[in-house]
C-alpha positions in Angstrom: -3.6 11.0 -11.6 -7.0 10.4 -10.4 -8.2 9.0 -6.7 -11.2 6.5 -6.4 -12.8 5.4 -4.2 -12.4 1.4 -3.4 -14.4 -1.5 -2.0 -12.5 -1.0 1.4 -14.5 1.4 3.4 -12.4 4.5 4.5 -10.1 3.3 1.9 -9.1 5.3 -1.4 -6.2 4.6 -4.1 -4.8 5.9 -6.5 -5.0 5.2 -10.4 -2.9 6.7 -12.6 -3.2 7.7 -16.1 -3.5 4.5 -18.8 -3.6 2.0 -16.0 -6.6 -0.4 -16.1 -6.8 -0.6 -12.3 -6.4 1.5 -9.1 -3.3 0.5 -6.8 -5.0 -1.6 -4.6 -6.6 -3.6 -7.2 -3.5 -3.8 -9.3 -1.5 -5.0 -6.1 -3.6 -7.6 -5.2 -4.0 -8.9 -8.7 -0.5 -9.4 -9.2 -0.3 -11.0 -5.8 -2.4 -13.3 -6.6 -1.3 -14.3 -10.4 0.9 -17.1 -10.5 2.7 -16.2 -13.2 3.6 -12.7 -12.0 4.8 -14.4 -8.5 6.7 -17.0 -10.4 8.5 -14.4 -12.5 9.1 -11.9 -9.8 10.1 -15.0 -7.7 12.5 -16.1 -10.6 14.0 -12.3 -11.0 14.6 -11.8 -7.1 15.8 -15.3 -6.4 19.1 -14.6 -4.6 16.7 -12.2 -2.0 15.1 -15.8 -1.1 18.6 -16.7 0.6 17.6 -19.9 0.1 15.2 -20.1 2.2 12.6 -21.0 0.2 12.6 -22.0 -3.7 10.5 -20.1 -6.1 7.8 -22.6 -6.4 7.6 -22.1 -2.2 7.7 -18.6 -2.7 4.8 -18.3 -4.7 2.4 -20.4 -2.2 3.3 -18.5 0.5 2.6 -15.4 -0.9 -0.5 -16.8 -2.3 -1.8 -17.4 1.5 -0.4 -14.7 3.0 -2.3 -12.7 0.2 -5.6 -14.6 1.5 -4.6 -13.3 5.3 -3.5 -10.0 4.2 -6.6 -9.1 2.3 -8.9 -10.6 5.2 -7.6 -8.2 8.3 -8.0 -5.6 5.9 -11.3 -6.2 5.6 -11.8 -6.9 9.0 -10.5 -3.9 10.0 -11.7 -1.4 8.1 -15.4 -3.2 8.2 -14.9 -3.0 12.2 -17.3 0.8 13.4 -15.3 2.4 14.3 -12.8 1.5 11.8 -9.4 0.0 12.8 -7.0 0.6 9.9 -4.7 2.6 12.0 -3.8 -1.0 13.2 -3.5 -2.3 9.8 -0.9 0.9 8.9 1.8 1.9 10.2 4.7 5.1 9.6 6.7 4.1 6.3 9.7 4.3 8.6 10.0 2.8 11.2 12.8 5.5 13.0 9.2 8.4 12.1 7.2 9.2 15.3 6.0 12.8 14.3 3.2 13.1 13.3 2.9 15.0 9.4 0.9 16.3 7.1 -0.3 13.2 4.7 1.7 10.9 6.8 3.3 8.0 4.2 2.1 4.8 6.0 3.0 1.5 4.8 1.0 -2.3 6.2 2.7 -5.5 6.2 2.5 -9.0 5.8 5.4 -10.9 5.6 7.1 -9.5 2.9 4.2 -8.1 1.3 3.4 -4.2 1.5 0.7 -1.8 0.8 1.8 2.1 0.9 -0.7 4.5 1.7 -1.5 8.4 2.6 -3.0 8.6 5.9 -5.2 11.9 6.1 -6.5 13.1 9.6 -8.9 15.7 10.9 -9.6 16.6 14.7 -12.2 14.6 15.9 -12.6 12.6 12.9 -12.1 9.1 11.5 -8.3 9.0 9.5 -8.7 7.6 6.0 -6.5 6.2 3.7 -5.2 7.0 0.2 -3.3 3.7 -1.6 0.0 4.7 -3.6 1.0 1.3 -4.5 2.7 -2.1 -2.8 5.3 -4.2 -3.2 6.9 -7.8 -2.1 9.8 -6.6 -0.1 12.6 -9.0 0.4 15.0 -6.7 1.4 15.6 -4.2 4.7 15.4 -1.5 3.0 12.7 -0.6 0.3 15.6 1.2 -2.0 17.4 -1.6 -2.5 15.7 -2.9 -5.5 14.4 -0.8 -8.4 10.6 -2.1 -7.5 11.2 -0.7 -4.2 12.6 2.7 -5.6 9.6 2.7 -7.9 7.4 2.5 -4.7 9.2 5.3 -2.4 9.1 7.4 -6.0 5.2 7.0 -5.9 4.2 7.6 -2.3 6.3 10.7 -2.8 5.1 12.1 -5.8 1.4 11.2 -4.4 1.9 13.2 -1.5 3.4 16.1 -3.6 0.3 15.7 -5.7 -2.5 16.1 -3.0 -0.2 18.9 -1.4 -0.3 20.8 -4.5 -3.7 20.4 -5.2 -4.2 22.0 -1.7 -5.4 18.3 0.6 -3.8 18.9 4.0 -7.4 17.1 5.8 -10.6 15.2 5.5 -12.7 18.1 4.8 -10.2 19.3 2.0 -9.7 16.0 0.6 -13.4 15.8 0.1 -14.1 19.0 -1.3 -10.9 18.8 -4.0 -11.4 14.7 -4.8 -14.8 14.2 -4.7 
């Protein structure tokens, strides 16, 4: 498990052993290859509800992709950076603040799962574990979704271990 450094400012991910990509490039790569929407799409049909049919689901995810990836930017480019806007608490019943808080940002049913590390008097950045397409309440009801809660855990037990509880450790251990 290895954390690099990304071409979001004050964003980080995740890439884990014999993976090509870090998370956030491997999330927005799939969402925006056809074929992996149209297969996911295919496999998770009965979530649709019939609202929309495959074909629709894969062009709307297409654009919101396009919308997703431009408030990040946005944000983050912004000086001060704004990505606490773009995250929020994984859960949305958590107002506590913790120790590598597990974050999550939305839009529509697409999600990005992060670590958010704070210091006093410092600018909070953020570690990507992974994302999904959620189209279900909760993120456990599908095995993609397990997979995801699975990750952001074992990230978090990961940097823990390694002894990141701030900025200035994060720093001095990852980089």
């Amino acid at each position: 498990m290895e954390i690099v450094p990304t071409f979001v400012p004050n964003l980080y991910a995740f890439q884990f052993p014999k993976e090509e990509f870090d998370e956030l490039e491997r999330v927005f790569d799939d969402w925006k290859n056809q074929l992996f929407l149209f297969d996911f799409f295919t496999e998770n049909e009965a979530d649709l509800k019939g609202t929309f049919t495959v074909e629709e689901a894969v062009e709307k995810t297409r654009e919101e992709v396009k919308k997703f990836r431009r408030k990040m930017l946005a944000l983050a480019n912004s000086n001060p950076h704004q990505l606490n806007e773009f995250f929020a608490n994984l859960y949305n019943n958590e107002y506590q603040l913790s120790l590598l808080q597990r974050q999550k940002a939305k839009q529509s049913w697409l999600r990005l799962y992060a670590l958010k590390i704070t210091q006093k008097d410092e600018e909070d950045l953020y570690v990507i574990t992974g994302g999904m397409i959620k189209l279900t309440q909760n993120m456990e009801d599908r095995n993609h979704g397990e997979k995801e809660r699975t990750k952001i855990n074992q990230c978090r037990d990961y940097l823990k271990t390694i002894g990141v509880y701030d900025l200035e450790s994060f720093f001095e251990i990852c980089f």
